[in-house]
C-alpha positions as CSV (number, residue, x, y, z in Angstrom):
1,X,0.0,0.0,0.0
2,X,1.9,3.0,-1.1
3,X,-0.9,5.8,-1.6
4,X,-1.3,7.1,1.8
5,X,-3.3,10.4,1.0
6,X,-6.7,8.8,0.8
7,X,-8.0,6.3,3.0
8,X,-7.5,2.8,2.3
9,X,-9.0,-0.7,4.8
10,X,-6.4,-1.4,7.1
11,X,-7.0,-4.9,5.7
12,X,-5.2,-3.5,2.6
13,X,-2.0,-3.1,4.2
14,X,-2.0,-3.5,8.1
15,X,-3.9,-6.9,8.6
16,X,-4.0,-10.2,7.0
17,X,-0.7,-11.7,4.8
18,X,-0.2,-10.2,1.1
19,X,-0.9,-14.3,0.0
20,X,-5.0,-13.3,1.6
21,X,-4.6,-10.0,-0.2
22,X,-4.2,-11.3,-3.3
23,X,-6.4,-13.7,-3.2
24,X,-9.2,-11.0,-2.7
25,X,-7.7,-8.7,-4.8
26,X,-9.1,-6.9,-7.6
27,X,-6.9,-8.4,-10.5
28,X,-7.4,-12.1,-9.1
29,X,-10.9,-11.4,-9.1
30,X,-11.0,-10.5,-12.5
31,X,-8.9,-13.4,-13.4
32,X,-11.1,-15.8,-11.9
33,X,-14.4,-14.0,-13.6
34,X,-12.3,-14.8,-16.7
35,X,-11.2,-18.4,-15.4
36,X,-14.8,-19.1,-15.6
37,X,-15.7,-17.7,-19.2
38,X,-12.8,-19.7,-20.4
39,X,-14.6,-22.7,-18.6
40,X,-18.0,-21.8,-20.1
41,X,-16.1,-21.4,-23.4
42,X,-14.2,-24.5,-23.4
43,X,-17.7,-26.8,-22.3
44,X,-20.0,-25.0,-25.0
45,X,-17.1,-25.8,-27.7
46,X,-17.9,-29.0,-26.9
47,X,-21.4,-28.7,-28.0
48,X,-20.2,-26.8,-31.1
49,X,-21.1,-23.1,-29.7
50,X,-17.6,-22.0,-30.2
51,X,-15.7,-22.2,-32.6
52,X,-11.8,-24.0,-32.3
53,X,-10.0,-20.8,-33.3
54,X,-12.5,-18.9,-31.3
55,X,-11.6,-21.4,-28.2
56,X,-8.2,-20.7,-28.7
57,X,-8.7,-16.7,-29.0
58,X,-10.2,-16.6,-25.7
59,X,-7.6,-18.6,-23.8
60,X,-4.8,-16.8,-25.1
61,X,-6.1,-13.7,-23.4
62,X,-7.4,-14.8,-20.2
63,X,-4.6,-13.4,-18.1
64,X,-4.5,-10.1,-20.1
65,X,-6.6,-8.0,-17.3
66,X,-6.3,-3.8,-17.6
67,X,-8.2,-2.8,-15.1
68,X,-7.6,1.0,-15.6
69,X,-9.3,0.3,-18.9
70,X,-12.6,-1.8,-17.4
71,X,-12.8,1.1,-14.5
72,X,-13.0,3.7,-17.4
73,X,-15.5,1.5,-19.2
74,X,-17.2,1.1,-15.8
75,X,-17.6,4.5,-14.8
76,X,-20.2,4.5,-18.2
77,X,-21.3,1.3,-17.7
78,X,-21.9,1.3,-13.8
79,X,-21.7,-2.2,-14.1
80,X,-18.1,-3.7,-13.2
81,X,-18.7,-7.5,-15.0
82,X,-20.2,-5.8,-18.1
83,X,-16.6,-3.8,-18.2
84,X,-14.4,-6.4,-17.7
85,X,-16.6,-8.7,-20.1
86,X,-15.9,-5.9,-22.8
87,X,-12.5,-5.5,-21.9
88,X,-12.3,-9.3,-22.4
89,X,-13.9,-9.4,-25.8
90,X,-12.3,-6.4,-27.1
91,X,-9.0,-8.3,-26.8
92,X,-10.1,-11.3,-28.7
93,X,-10.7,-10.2,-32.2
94,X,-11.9,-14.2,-33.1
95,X,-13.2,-15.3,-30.3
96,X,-14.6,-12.0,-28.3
97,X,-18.2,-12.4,-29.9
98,X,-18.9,-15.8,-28.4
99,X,-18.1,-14.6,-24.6
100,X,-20.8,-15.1,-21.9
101,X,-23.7,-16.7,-24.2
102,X,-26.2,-17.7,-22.2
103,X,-25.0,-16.4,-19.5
104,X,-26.1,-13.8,-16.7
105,X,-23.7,-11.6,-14.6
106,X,-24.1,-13.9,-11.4
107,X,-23.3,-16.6,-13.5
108,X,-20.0,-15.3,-13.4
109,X,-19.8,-13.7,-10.1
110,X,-20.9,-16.2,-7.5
111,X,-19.2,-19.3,-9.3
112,X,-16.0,-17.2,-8.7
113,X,-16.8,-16.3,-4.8
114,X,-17.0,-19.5,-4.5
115,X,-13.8,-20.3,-5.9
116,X,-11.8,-17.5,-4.0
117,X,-13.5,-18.9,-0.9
118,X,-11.3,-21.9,-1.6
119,X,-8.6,-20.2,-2.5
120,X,-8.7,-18.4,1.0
121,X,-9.6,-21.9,2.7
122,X,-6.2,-23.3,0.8
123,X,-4.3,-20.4,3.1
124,X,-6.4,-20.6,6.5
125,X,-6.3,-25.0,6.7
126,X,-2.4,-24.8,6.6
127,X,-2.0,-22.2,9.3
128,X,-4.3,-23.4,11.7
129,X,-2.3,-26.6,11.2
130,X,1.1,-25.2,11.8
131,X,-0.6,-23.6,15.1
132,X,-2.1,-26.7,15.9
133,X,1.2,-27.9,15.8
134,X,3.0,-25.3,18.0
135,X,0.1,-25.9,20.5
136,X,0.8,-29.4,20.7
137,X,4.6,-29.0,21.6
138,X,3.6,-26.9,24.2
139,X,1.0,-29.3,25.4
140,X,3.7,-31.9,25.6
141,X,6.5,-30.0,27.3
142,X,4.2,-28.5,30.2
143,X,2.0,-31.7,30.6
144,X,3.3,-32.4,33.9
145,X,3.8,-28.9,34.9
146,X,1.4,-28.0,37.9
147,X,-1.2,-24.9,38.5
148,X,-3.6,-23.3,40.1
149,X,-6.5,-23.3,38.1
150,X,-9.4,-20.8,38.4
151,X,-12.9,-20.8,37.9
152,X,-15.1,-17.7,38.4
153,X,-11.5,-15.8,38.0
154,X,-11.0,-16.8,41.7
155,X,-8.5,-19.6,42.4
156,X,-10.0,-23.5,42.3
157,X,-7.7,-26.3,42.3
158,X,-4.6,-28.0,40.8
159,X,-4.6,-28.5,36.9
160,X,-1.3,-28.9,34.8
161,X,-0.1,-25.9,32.2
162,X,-0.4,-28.8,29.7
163,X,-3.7,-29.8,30.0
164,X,-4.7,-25.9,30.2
165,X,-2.9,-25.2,26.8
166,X,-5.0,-28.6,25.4
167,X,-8.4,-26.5,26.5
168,X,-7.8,-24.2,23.7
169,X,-6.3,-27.2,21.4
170,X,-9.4,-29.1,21.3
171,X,-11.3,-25.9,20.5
172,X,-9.0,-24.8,17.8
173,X,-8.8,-28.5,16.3
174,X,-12.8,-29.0,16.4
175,X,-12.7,-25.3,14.3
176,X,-10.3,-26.9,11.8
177,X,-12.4,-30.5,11.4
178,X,-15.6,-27.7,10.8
179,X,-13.4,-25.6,7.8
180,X,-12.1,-28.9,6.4
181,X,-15.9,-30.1,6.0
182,X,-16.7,-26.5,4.9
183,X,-14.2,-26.9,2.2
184,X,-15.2,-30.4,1.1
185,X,-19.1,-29.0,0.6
186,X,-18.5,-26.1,-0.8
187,X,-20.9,-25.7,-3.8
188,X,-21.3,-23.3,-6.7
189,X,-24.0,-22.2,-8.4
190,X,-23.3,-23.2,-12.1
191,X,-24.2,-21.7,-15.0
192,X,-28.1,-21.5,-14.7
193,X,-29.0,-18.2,-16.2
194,X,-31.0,-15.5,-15.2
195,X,-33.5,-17.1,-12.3
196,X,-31.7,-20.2,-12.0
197,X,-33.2,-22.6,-14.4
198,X,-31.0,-23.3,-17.4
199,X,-33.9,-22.1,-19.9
200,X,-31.2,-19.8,-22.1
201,X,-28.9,-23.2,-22.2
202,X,-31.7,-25.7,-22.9
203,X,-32.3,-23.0,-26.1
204,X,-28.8,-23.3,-26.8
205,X,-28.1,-27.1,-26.4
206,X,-31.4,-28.8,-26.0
207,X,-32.7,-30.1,-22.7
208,X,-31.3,-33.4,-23.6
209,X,-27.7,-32.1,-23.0
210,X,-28.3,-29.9,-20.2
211,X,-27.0,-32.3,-17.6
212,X,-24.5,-33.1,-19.5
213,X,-23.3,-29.5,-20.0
214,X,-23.7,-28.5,-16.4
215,X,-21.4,-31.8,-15.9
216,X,-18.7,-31.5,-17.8
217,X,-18.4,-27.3,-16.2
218,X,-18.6,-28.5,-13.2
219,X,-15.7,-31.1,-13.9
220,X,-13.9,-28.6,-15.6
221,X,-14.0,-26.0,-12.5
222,X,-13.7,-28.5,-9.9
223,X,-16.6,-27.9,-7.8
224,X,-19.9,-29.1,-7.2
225,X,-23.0,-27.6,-8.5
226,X,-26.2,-26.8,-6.2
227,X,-29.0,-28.8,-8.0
228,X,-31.4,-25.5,-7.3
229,X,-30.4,-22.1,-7.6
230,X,-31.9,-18.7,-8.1
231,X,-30.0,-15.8,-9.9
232,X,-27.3,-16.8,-7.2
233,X,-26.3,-19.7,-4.9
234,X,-28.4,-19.9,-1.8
235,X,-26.5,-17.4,0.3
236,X,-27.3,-19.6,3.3
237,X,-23.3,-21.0,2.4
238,X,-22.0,-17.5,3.1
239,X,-23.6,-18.0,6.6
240,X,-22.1,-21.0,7.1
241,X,-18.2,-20.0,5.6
242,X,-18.7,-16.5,8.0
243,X,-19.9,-18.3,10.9
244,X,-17.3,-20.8,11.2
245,X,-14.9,-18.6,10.5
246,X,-15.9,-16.5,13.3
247,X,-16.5,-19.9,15.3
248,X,-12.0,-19.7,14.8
249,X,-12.3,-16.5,15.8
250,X,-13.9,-17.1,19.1
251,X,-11.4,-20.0,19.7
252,X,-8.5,-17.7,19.3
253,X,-9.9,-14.7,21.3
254,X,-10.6,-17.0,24.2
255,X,-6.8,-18.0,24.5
256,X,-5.7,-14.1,23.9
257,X,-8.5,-13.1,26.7
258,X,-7.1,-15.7,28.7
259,X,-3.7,-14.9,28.4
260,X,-4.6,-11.3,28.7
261,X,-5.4,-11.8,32.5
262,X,-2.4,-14.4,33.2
263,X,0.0,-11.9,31.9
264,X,-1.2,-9.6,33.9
265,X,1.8,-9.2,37.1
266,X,-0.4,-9.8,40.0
267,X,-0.9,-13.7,38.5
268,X,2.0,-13.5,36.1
269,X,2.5,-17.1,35.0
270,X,2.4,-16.6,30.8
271,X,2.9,-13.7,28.4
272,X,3.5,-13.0,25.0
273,X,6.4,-12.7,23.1
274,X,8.3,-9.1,24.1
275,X,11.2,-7.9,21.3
276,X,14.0,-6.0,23.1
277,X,13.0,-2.5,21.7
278,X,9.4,-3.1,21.9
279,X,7.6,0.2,23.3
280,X,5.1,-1.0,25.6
281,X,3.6,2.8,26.1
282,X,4.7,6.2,25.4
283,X,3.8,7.5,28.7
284,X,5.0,4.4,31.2
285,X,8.4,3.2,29.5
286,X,8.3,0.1,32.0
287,X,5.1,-1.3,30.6
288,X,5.0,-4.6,28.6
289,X,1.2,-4.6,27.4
290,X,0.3,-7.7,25.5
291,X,-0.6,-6.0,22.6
292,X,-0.8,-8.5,20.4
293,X,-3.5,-10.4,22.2
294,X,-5.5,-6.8,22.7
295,X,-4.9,-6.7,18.7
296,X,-6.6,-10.6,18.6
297,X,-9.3,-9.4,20.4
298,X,-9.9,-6.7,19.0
299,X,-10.3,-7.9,15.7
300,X,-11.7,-11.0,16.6
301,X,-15.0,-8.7,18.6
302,X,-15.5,-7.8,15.0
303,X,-15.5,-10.5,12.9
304,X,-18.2,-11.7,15.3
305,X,-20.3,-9.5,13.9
306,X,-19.7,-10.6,10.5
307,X,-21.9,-13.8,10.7
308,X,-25.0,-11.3,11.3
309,X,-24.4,-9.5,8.1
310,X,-24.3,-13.2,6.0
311,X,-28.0,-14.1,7.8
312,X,-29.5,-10.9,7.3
313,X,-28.3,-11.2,3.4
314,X,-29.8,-15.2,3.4
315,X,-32.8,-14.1,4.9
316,X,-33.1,-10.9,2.8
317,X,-32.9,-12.3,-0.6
318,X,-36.7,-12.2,-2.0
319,X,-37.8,-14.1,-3.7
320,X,-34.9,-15.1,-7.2
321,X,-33.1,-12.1,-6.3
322,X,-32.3,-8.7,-4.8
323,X,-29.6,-6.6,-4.9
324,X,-29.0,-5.5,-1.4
325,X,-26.5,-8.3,-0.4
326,X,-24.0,-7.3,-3.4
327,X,-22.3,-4.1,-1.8
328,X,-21.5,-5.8,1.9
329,X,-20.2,-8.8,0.6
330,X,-17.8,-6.8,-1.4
331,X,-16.1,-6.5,2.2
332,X,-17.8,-9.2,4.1
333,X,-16.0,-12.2,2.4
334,X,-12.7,-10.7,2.2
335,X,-12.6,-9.4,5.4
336,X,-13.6,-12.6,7.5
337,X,-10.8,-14.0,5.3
338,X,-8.4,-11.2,6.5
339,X,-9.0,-11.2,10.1
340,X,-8.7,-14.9,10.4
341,X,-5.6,-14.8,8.9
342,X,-4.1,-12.3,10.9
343,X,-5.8,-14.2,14.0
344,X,-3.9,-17.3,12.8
345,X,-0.7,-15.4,12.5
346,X,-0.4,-13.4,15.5
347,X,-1.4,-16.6,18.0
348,X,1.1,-18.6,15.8
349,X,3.7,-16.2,16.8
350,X,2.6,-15.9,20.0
351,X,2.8,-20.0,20.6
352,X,6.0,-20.2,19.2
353,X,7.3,-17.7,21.5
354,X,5.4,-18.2,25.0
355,X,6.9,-16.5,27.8
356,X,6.5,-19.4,30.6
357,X,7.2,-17.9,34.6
358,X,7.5,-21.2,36.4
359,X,8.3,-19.3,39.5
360,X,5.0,-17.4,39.1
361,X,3.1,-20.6,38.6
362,X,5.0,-22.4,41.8
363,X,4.3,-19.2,43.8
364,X,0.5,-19.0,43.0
365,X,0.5,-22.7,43.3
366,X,1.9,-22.7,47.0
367,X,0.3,-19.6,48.0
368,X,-3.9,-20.8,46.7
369,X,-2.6,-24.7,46.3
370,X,-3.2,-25.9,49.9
371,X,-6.7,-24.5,50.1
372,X,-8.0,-27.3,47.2
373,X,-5.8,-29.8,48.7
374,X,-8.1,-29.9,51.8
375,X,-10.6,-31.9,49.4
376,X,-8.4,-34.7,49.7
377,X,-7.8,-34.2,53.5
378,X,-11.7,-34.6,53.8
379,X,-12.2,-37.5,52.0
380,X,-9.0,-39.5,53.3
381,X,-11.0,-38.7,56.8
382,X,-14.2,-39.7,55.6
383,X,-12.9,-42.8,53.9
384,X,-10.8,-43.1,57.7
385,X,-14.4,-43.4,59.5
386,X,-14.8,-39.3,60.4
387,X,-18.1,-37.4,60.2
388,X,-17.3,-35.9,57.1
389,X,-19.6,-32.9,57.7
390,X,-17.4,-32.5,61.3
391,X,-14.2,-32.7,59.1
392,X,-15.5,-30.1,57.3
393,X,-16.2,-27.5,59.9
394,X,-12.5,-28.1,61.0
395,X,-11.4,-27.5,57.3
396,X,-13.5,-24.6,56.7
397,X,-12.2,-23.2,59.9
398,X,-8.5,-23.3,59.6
399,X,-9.2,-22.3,56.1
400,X,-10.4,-19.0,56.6
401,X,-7.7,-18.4,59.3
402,X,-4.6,-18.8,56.6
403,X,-7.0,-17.0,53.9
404,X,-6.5,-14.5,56.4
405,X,-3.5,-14.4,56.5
406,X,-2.7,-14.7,52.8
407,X,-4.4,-11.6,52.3
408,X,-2.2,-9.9,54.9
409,X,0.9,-10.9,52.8
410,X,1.3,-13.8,55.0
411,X,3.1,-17.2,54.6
412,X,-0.1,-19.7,54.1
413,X,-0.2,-21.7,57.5
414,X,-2.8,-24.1,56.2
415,X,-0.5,-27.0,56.1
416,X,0.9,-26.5,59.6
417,X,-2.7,-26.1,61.1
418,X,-4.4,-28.9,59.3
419,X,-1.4,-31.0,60.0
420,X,-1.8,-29.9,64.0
421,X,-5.0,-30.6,64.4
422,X,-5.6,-33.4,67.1
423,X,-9.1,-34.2,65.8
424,X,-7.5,-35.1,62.7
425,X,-4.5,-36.8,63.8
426,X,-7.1,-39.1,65.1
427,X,-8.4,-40.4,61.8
428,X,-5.1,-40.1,59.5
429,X,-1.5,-39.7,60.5
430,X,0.7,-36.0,60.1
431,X,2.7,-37.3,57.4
432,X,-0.2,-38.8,55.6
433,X,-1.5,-35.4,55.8
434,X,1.5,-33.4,54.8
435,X,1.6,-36.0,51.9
436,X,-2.5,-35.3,50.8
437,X,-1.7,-31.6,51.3
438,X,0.5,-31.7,48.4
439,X,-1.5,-29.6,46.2
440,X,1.1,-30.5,43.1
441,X,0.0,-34.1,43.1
442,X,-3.2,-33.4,43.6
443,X,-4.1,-33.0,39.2
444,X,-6.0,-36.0,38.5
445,X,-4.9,-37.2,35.2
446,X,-4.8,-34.0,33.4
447,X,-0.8,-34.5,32.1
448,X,-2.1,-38.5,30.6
449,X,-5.3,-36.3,28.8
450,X,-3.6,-33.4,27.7
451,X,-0.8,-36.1,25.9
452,X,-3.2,-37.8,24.2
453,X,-5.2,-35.0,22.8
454,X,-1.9,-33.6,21.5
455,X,-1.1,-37.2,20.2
456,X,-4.9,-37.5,18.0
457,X,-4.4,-34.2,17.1
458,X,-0.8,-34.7,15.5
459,X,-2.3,-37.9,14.1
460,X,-5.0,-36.4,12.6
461,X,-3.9,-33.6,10.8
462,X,-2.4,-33.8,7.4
463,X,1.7,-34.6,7.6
């Protein structure tokens, strides 16, 4: 992006790779319209609608796009296919006159949404596999690693780092099973005319080839045809690309959200990556924001919005066809595209370089660890023959005393207290409960879950 006196999408040069860029861009947009009058060409040569020197015409210029010239013709047109078409056929002195028959504009333009939604599914698959990956190293190293784990934001019990980091794994992989599907049913529209039911082609070919026709196109584009249509494809598939690519979306803002609040000093266990001359503000010149997870989130807040605009323009669509859907999805389907890719990106490079503080997470672990080990005081009691709801009263008691104390910047004396207590000492002996106050041992078998997640996951996912 080089012309910075007017304004131009941040998505045009900020956000998203220049491989999503050009996908969406104008000239591969054009050269995808054209892909698909070559196709329409090349199938209605078949059936003797176009002549072989005329075939040949048309496929020697199908990579000669000018858009300067098709925005001048445009700007007298006020229809952008109707330029290019012209621009198309003006090239091809032989075979410019047999261009588009039968055809109607959306003939053109949704079969080739279609194929750039591919195209853009080609770049998101591989990403979210090489983060899958990273994820799953990370898994493995850290599976044994112990926490304190929090629910309601307040600390809970003992998990590992491992099996925390395969939360957000399973999520992420479930997205990618969803845009592999996606891919696999991803359906065009064909070449049906102007409301969808072939009646142009039937006069061209004869009903009796029509299948046949619509057969050998879709072969020749590699894609599957709806069997109805309208003027477009049923705009229900936008809904479904946009909504699970916003389903990603909410996948990788979780994690950033998440690691928003642990990077934060008072819990301090995780943070993102921080370059040596990184300004983390202009005001505080000790701060180490965690920018790029604001910048996932941030993004990601508005591509959940997206998946709103793709049901209003399924559910807006009267009857064969309006027009009201055709502006929006100029930035609706490139943008989804764009933010996902930059989501994909900056988690990736967050992943690959975690900051881990296994002091912070020992600290945290010995300061709120001992309160959830005094679940497994109660029911080594119980099992002992105690009145677990007397055991309990104990427990709560002592508990609040070293919460107490905690909070005053205290050493936690919950160990020492549970581990003087007479009444216990009755039931199970002090080292037995020193041992069951261990709150590192205390993780179930998080480490054995979050390993084999990481091990389907790597299994499952192309090599």
């Amino acid at each position: 992006m080089s012309d910075f006196e007017v304004y131009a999408s941040p998505f045009s040069w900020r956000y998203g790779s220049v491989a999503m860029r050009r996908v969406w861009s104008e000239e591969n947009k054009r050269l995808v319209w054209r892909q698909l009058w070559v196709a329409l060409a090349e199938v209605q040569a078949e059936f003797g609608l176009v002549s072989a020197a005329g075939l040949a015409d048309i496929q020697a210029h199908a990579q000669d796009v000018d858009i300067a010239v098709a925005l001048a013709l445009e700007a007298e047109l006020h229809h952008d296919l109707m330029a290019e078409l012209r621009v198309f056929a003006g090239q091809c002195a032989v075979g410019g006159g047999m261009l588009h028959l039968g055809a109607t504009s959306m003939d053109i333009k949704d079969n080739a949404d279609v194929l750039l939604i591919r195209q853009s599914l080609q770049l998101v698959l591989p990403k979210l596999e090489k983060l899958l990956q990273v994820l799953c190293q990370l898994i493995e190293r850290w599976a044994d690693t112990p926490l304190i784990a929090f629910t309601h934001l307040q600390p809970a019990e003992p998990s590992t780092l491992g099996y925390r980091l395969a939360q957000y794994a399973q999520d992420l992989f479930s997205d990618w099973e969803a845009l592999v599907r996606l891919r696999e049913s991803l359906r065009a529209k064909g070449i049906r005319g102007a409301v969808g039911t072939g009646a142009s082609f039937i006069e061209l070919i004869g009903a009796e080839n029509l299948a046949q026709f619509e057969a050998q196109l879709s072969a020749c584009l590699g894609v599957p045809f709806y069997p109805v249509v309208t003027q477009t494809y049923p705009r229900k598939q936008d809904y479904d690309v946009v909504g699970a690519l916003a389903g990603l979306g909410a996948s990788i803002y979780k994690f950033a959200f998440d690691l928003r609040v642990l990077q934060s000093p008072p819990i301090g266990e995780l943070g993102e990556p921080f370059r040596e001359k990184q300004v983390g503000s202009s005001a505080m010149p000790f701060k180490r924001n965690p920018v790029i997870s604001e910048k996932i989130d941030s993004l990601g807040r508005y591509l959940a919005q997206l998946p709103r605009i793709a049901w209003d323009n399924a559910a807006h669509s009267l009857l064969e066809r309006t027009l009201d859907d055709s502006a929006n999805r100029r930035t609706m389907l490139p943008e989804a595209f764009l933010v996902v890719d930059e989501l994909l990106e900056a988690t990736t490079r967050i992943c690959s370089g975690l900051r881990v503080d296994e002091g912070a997470l020992a600290r945290n672990l010995e300061i709120y660890g001992a309160f959830a080990a005094t679940e497994r005081v109660l029911m080594a009691l119980a099992k002992a023959g105690a009145d677990r709801q007397v055991m309990h009263e104990h427990l709560r008691a002592h508990s609040m005393r070293a919460w107490n104390a905690t909070q005053a910047g205290q050493d936690n004396p919950l160990v020492a207290l549970i581990c003087a207590d007479e009444v216990f000492k009755e039931y199970v002996g002090e080292a037995s409960l020193r041992e069951l106050m261990d709150a590192g041992e205390y993780v179930g078998d998080a480490p054995a879950r979050a390993r084999a997640l990481s091990q389907n996951i790597r299994a499952m996912l192309p090599a």
